[in-house]
N, C-alpha and C positions, 0 to 999 in steps of 0.2 A: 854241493859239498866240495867240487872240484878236486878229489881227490880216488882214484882208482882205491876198489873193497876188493878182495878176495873171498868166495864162500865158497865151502865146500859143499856137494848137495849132490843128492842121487838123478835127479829131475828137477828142470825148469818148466815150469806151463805157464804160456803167456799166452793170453786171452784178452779178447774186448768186450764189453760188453754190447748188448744186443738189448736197442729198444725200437717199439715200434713208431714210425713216419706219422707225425703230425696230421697229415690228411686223411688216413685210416679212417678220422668218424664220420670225417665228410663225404668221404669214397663208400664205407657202408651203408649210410643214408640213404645215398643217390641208388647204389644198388640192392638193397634192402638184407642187407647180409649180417650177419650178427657180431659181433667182437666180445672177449673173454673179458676176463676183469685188469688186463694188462694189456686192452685196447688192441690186441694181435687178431685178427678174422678168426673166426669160430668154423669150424669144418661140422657138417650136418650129421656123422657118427664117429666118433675116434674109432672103434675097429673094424665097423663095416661099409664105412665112406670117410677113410680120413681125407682126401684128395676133395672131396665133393662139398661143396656150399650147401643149405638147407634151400637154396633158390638153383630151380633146374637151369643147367644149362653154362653156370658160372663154375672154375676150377679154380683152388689156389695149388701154393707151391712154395719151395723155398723159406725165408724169413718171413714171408706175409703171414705164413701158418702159426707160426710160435717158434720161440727162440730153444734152442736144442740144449738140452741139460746138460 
C-alpha cells in the first residue's frame, strides 16, 4: 500500500505459525516413534509421560512435541 495506517487497539499479538520439519516421518521410521495427525512426535502418555517416547530410552522436547496453543 505504501502508505503509513494508524489503529487504535488494546493489544498486538504477533505470532508465526508453527509446522512440523519435513523429515519428522523419516526420523520416526528410523526410530520407530509415532506422529499425531499433524505429523509432530507423539509422547507415550500426555499426563503421565509427556516428555517420554512409547520406545524406552528416546525423549522429546520443544517444538518436536506439538506446537503450543
Amino acid at each position: 500500500m505504501q502508505e503509513n495506517i494508524e489503529i487504535d487497539s488494546d493489544y498486538v499479538v504477533l505470532s508465526t505459525p508453527v509446522t512440523p520439519r519435513p523429515e519428522n516421518k523419516e526420523l520416526a521410521s528410523l526410530l520407530k516413534v509415532p506422529l499425531d495427525q499433524n505429523k509432530f512426535f507423539l509422547e507415550a502418555h500426555i499426563k503421565l509421560k509427556p516428555v517420554d517416547f512409547a520406545t524406552d530410552g528416546i525423549f522429546l522436547c520443544g517444538l518436536a512435541h506439538y506446537q503450543n496453543p
